[in-house]
N, C-alpha and C positions, 0 to 999 in steps of 0.2 A: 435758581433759574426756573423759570416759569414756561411750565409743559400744555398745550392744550390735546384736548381728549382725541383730535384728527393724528394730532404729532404721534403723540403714543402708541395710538394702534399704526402707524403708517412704522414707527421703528419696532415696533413688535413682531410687524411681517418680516420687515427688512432678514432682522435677527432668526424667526426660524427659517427665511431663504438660505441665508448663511449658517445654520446649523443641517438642513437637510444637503445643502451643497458637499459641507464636511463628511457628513457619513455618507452618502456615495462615493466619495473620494475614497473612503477608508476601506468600503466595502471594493470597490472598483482593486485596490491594489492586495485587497486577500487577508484583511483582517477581519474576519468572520465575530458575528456578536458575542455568540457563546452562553453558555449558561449565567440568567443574567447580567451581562454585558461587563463578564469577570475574563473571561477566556485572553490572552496577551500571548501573542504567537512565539515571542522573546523567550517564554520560560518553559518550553518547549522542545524536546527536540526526540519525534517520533521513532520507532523502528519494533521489530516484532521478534519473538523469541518460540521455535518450532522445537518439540521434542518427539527425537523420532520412534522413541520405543514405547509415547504414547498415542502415537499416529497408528488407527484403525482404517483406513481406506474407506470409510463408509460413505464420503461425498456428499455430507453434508455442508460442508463449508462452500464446495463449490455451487451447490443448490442455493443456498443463502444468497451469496455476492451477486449472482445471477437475476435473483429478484432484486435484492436490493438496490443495483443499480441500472436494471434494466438491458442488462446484456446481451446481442440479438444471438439468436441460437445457432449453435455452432462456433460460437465465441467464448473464451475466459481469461476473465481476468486472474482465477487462482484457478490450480488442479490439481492433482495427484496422479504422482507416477507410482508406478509399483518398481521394485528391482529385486531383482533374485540371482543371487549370489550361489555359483559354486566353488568349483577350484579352480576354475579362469576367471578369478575376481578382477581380473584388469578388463574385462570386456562382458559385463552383467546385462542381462535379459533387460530391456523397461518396456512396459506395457505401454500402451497408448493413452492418453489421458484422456480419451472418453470412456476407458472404463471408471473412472471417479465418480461418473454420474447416478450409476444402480450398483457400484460396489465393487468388489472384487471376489472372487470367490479363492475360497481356504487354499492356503500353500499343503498340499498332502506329502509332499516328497522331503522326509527326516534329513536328505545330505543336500537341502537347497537352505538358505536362508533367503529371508522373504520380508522384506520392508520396507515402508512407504514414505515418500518424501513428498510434500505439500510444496510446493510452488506460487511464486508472485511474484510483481514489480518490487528489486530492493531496495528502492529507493534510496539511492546510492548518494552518498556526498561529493563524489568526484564522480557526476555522472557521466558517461560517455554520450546519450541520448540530449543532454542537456548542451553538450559542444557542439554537438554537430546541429543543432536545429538553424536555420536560417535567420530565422527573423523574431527569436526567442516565446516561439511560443508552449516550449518544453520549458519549464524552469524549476529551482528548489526554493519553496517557499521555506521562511524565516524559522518555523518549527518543524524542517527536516522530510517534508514530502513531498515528490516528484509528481506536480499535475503540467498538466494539460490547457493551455485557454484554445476555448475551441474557437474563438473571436479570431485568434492569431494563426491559428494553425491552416498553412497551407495545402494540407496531404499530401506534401514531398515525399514524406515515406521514408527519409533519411536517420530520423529517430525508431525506424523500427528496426533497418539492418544494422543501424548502431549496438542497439541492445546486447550485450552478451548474454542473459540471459533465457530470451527469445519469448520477451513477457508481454509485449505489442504487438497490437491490431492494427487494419485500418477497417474502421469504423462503416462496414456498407452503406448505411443508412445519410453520416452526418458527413463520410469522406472526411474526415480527419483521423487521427491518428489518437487510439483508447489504451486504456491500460488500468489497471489498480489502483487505485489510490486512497488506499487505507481507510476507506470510507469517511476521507475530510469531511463532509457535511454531518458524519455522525461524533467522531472524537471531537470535532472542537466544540460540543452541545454536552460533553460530559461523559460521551456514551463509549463503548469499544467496538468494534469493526463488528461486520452481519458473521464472516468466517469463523471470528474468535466467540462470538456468543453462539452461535450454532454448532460449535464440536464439540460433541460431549464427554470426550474424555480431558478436554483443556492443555489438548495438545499444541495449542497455538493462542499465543497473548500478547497482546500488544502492551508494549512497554513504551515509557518515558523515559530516555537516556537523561535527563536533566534533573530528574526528580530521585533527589537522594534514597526517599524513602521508598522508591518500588523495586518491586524485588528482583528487578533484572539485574542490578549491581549484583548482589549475591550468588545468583544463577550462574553468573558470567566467571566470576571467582570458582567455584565450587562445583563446575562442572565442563567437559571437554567439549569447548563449543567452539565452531566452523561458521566458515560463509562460503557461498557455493564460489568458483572459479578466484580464490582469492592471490591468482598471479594477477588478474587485470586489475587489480589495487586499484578498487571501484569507490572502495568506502561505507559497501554495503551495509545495509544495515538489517535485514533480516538474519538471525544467529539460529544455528542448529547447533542443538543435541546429540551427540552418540550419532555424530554422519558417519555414516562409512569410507571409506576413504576412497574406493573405485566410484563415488558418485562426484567429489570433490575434482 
């Protein structure tokens, strides 16, 4: 069959009309390009691994996120609490989470124990935030992380008293409803969250629950790991280390 030169370029348009239509589509429903447009949401499934006896309070992490996602001040999306443990370990001291930001100064007293838990959205598999949203604009994408479309979001505010964790904002600026979100535009390009690359003792990593070879399987074996309030069989997904158990 016989093509002339107007026909061709007119189906040449056609075609990338319908190749740019597809990839807004793609991009529209949260399949992100990825490092050269390898990334597949399917083979994926996020969550993070804190260890608390290499948790230093230094507030680095929560300085990072802060920039990194543009956090308006007086807001976080991660923190650090301190808690200090005596012999009324059912009811422990926690400092406020704005000390994370310039630090904590030294525990002096030998009959206190003194340790710091790092804090964020868990990004829960059976979210609670995720039920209760109206008009779903809380959801879990395909590799295991709990965003936000701010297109959808009402600022009902329903997904923040939901939260058991108490890991949500409402947003002054956009009036919607903000929170953590494992810095998606960084992991699905390759990279690991601003938190986990800013703490320098590596007390926080972001892990691949699907990815045989990282080493959170092992971790998870081979060491006494927690999730924080795990009666509300949330499905969480952030694992600690050596939690204490009055914080649990």
């Amino acid at each position: 069959m016989e093509i002339t030169r107007r026909q061709l370029l007119t189906r040449c348009t056609q075609l990338l009309v319908l190749t740019g239509t597809a990839a807004a589509a793609l991009e529209k429903n949260g399949e992100p390009p990825g490092p050269g447009g390898t990334y597949h949401m399917a083979d994926h499934w996020w969550g993070m691994m804190i260890d608390i006896e290499k948790c230093i309070g230094c507030g680095n992490c929560v300085r990072a996120c802060s920039k990194e996602n543009n956090v308006p001040e007086g807001y976080f999306r991660t923190w650090v609490e301190r808690y200090q443990v005596t012999e009324d370990w059912e009811h422990p001291k926690v400092d406020s989470p704005d000390g994370a930001i310039n630090g904590f100064p030294a525990n002096t007293d030998p009959n206190v124990k003194s340790f710091f838990v790092p804090k964020l959205c868990n990004h829960c598999a059976d979210s609670p935030c995720v039920q209760v949203c109206p008009v779903g604009a809380t959801f879990v994408s395909p590799d295991g992380v709990v965003l936000v479309d701010p297109d959808y979001c009402l600022g009902c505010r329903y997904c923040i008293q939901a939260c058991p964790y108490g890991c949500r904002y409402f947003h002054p600026e956009k009036h919607i409803a903000d929170k953590c979100t494992l810095c998606y535009h960084r992991i699905t390009q390759g990279l690991t969250t601003a938190c986990c690359e800013a703490c320098p003792t590596g007390a926080r990593r972001l892990c691949d629950l699907k990815d045989p070879k990282d080493p959170v399987h092992e971790f998870l074996r081979n060491n006494m790991v927690h999730v924080l309030k795990p009666q509300m069989a949330t499905g969480a997904k952030v694992y600690y280390n050596n939690l204490d158990g009055s914080v649990r």
